[in-house]
C-alpha positions as CSV (number, residue, x, y, z in Angstrom):
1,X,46.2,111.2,83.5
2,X,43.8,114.0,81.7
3,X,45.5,112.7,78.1
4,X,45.2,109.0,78.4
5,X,42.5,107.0,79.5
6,X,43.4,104.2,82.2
7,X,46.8,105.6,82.4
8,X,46.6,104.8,86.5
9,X,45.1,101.3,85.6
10,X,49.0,99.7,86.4
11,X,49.1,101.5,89.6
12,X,47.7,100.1,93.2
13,X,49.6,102.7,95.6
14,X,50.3,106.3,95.4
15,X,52.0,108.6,97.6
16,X,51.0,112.0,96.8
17,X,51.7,115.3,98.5
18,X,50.8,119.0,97.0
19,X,53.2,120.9,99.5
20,X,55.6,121.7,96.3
21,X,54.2,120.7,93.3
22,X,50.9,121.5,92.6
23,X,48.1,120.2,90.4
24,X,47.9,121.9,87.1
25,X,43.9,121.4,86.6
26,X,41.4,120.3,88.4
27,X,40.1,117.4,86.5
28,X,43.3,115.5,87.7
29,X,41.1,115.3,90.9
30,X,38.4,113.3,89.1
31,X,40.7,110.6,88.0
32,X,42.1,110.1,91.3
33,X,38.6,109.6,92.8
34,X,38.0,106.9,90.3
35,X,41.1,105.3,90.8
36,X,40.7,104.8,94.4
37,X,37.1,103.9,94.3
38,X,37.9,101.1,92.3
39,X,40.1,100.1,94.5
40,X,43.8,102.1,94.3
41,X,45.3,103.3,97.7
42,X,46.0,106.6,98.4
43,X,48.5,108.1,100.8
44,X,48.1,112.1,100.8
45,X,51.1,113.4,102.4
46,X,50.6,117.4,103.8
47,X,49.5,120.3,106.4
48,X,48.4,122.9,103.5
49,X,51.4,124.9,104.9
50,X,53.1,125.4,102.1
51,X,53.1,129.4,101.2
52,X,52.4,128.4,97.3
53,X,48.9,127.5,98.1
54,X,47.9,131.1,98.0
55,X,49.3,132.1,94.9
56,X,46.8,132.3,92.5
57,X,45.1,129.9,90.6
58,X,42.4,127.4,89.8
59,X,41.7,126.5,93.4
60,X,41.3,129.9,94.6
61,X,40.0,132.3,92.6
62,X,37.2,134.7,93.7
63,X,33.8,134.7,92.6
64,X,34.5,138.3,92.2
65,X,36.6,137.4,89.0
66,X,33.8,135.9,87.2
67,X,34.1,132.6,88.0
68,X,31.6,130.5,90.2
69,X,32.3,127.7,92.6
70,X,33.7,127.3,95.9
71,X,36.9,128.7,96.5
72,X,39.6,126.6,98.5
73,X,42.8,127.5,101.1
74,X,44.5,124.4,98.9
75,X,43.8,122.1,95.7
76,X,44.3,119.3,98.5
77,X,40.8,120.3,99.7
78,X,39.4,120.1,96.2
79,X,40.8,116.4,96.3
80,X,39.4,115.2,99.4
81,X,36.1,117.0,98.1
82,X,36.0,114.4,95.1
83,X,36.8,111.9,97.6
84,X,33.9,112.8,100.1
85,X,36.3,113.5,102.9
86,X,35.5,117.3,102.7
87,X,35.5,117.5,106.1
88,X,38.4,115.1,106.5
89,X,41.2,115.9,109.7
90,X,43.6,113.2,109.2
91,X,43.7,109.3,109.6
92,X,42.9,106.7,107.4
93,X,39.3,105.8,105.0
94,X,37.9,103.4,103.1
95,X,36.2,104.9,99.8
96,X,34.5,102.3,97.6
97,X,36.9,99.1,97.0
98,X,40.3,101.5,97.5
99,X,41.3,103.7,100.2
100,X,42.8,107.0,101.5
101,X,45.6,107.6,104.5
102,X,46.2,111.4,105.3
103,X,49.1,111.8,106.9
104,X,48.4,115.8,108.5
105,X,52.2,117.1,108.4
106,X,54.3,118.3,106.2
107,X,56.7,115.7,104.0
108,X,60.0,116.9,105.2
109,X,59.1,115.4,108.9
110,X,59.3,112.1,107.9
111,X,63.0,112.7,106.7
112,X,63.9,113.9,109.9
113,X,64.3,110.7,111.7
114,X,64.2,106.9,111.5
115,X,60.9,107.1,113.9
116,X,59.4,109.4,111.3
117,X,60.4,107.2,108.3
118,X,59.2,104.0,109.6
119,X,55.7,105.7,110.3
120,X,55.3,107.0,106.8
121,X,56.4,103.4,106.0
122,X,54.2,101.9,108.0
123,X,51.4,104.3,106.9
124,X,51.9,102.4,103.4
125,X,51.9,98.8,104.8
126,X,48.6,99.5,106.7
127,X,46.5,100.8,104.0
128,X,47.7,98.0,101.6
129,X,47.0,95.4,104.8
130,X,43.7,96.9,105.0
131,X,42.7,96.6,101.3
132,X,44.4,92.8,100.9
133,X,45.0,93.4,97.2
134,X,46.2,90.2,95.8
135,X,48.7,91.5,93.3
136,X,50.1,93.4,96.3
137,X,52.9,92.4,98.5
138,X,55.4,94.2,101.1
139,X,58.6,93.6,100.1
140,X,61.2,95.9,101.1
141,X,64.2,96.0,99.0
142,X,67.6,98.1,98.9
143,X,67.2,99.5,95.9
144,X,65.1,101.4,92.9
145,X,64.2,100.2,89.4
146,X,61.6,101.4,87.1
147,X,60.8,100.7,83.8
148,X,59.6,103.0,81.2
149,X,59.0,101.5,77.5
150,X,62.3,99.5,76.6
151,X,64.7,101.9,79.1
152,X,65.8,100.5,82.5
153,X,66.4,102.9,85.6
154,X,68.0,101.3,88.8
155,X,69.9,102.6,91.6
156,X,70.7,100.3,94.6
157,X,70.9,102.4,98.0
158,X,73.8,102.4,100.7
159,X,72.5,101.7,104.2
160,X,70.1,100.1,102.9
161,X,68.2,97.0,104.1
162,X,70.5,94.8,102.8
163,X,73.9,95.1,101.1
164,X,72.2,92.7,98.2
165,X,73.1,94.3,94.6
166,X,70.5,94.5,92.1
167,X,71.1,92.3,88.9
168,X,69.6,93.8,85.8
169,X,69.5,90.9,82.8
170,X,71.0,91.8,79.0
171,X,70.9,92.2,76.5
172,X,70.7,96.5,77.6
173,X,72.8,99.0,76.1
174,X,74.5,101.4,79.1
175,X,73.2,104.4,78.8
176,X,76.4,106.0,80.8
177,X,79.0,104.7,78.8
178,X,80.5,106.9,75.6
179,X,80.5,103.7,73.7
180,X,76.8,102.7,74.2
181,X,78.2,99.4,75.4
182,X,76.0,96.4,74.6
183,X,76.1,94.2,78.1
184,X,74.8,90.5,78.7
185,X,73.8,91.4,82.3
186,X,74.5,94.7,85.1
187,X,74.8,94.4,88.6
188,X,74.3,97.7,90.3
189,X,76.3,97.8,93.8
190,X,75.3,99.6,97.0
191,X,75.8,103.6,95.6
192,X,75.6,102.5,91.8
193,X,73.6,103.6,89.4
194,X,72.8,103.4,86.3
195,X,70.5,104.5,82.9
196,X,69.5,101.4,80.4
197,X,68.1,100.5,77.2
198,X,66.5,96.9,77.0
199,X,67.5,96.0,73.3
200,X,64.6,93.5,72.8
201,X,62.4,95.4,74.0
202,X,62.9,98.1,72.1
203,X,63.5,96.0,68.7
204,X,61.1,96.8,66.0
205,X,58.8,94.2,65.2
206,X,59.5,94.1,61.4
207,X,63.4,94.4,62.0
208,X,63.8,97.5,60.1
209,X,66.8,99.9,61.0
210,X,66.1,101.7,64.3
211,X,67.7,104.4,66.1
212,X,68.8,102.9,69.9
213,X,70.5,106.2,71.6
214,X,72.8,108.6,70.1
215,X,75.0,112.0,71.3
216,X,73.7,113.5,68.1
217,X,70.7,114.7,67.4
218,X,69.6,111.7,64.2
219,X,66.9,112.9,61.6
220,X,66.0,111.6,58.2
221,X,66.7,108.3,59.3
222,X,66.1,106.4,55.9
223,X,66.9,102.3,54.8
224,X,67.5,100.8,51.2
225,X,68.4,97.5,49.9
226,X,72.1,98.5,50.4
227,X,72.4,100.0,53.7
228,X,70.9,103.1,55.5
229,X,71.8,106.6,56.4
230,X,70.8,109.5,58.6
231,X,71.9,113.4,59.5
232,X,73.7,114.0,62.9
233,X,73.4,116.8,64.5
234,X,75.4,118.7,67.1
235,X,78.8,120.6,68.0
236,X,80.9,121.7,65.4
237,X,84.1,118.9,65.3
238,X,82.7,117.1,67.9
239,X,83.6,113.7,68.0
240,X,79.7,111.4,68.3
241,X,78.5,108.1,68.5
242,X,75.4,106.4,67.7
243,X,74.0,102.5,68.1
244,X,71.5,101.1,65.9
245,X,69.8,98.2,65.5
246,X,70.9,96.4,62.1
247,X,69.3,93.5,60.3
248,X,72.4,92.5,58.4
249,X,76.2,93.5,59.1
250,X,77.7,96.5,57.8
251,X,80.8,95.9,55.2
252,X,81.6,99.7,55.5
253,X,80.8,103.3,57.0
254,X,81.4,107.2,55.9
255,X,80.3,110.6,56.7
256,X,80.5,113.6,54.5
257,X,82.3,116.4,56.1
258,X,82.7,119.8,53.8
259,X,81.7,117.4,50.8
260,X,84.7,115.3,51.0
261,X,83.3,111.1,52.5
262,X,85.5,110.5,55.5
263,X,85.5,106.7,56.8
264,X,84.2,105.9,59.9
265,X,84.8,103.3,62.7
266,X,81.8,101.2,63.2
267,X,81.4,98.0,65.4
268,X,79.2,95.2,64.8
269,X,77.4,93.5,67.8
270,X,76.5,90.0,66.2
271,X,74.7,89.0,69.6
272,X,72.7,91.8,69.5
273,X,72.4,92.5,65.9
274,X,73.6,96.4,66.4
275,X,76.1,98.5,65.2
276,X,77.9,101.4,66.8
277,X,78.9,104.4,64.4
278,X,81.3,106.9,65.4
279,X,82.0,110.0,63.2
280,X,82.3,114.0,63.5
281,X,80.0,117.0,63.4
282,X,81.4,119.4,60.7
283,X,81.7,122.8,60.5
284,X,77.8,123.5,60.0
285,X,76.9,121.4,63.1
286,X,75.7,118.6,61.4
287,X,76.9,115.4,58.7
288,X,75.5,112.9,56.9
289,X,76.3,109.3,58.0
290,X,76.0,106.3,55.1
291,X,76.5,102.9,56.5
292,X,76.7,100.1,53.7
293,X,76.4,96.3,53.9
294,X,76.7,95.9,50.3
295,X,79.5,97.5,48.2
């Protein structure tokens, strides 16, 4: 939020609760305020119980110590100052198009029972009623997926509110798997989860040769008209595996171990347009790895 401008812009609810972590600076506040005066909702979540509050920092350091403003028991106060709820006791408030629920208890109640649950639940579905955004709909579903860039995170939930599985479209390379499988679709179970890469999302625009996920640490990552080639890093004698994307099919693959080239298995995924390169760390923690398409 302080590094990026609009960085909440996607975002229309937000549950937020400063009883463990707590706000690095206070400018974070500022944002927020914006956000929900033009028109995010806000669930704050907290009792200011939480011992950490005192500890010291930006919300509560003297006058005494040089500094001048008001000093406050939490950074939650600070918050509801930007908000204009500085006298605030709990319940529910409508600041500019958004809003603001303030739930007066601390988190772990509502994990207590199912009564609790459904009334943080229920907190959420009021304010969004309240607000009527139109890109926002309550939908409960048994499970969680979020997206970040081209990787895929899902895990679908036992006891759930339905036993339905989530289905996660390919191509995405598993994440999980030692071979950096590439799949043509996933389907998470109840208690399944799992970590993915979306491979057209993540393919670069002028097709050159990109690094997709690795066990090594990859550097000097560098293309010619005959292939590319790249230094792994990691464990001494380690067996490792990388996938790349590949405009054009490999006709071989070697790493240099102790200056001697040592051929290595390599798979080509034509559907895809990867390849899979599997060689070994040497004896000084890294190797170079040359992958050819021309002899």
């Amino acid at each position: 939020m302080r590094r990026y401008p609009g960085y909440l812009a996607p975002y229309r609810v937000l549950v937020l609760s400063y009883e463990f972590i707590k706000p690095q600076y206070p400018d974070v506040h500022y944002v927020l305020a914006q956000w929900v005066q033009d028109g995010g909702a806000l669930i704050y979540v907290g009792d200011d119980s939480d011992p950490y509050h005192d500890i010291r920092a930006w919300w509560n350091l003297d006058q005494e110590e040089g500094r001048s403003g008001t000093r406050y028991h939490s950074p939650r106060e600070h918050l509801f100052e930007q908000l204009g709820l500085k006298e605030k006791a709990g319940g529910a408030d409508r600041i500019g198009k958004g809003g603001i629920v303030w739930l007066n208890e601390h988190p772990a109640e509502f994990t207590r029972s199912r009564a609790a649950a459904d009334r943080l639940r229920q907190s959420v579905h009021d304010i969004i009623a309240a607000l009527n955004p139109p890109a926002i709909r309550w939908e409960p579903r048994p499970y969680f997926k979020m997206r970040r860039g081209p990787y895929i995170i899902g895990s679908t939930l036992n006891e759930s509110v339905s036993e339905e599985p989530l289905v996660i479209p390919g191509p995405v390379v598993d994440l999980f798997d030692s071979k950096l499988s590439v799949l043509s679709q996933v389907v998470l179970k109840p208690g399944e989860q799992a970590l993915l890469y979306d491979v057209e999302s993540g393919r670069p625009a002028t097709g050159e040769v990109s690094l997709i996920a690795a066990s090594s640490r990859i550097e000097s990552l560098s293309e010619s008209g005959t292939g590319f080639q790249f230094l792994a890093k990691g464990p001494a004698r380690l067996q490792a595996t990388a996938r790349l994307y590949s405009k054009v099919e490999p006709v071989s693959a070697h790493y240099i171990v102790e200056g001697q080239a040592v051929s290595a298995a390599w798979e080509w995924d034509p559907d895809s347009q990867t390849v899979l390169v599997q060689y070994e760390h040497g004896n000084e923690n890294n190797t170079e790895v040359h992958v050819r398409w021309s002899s």
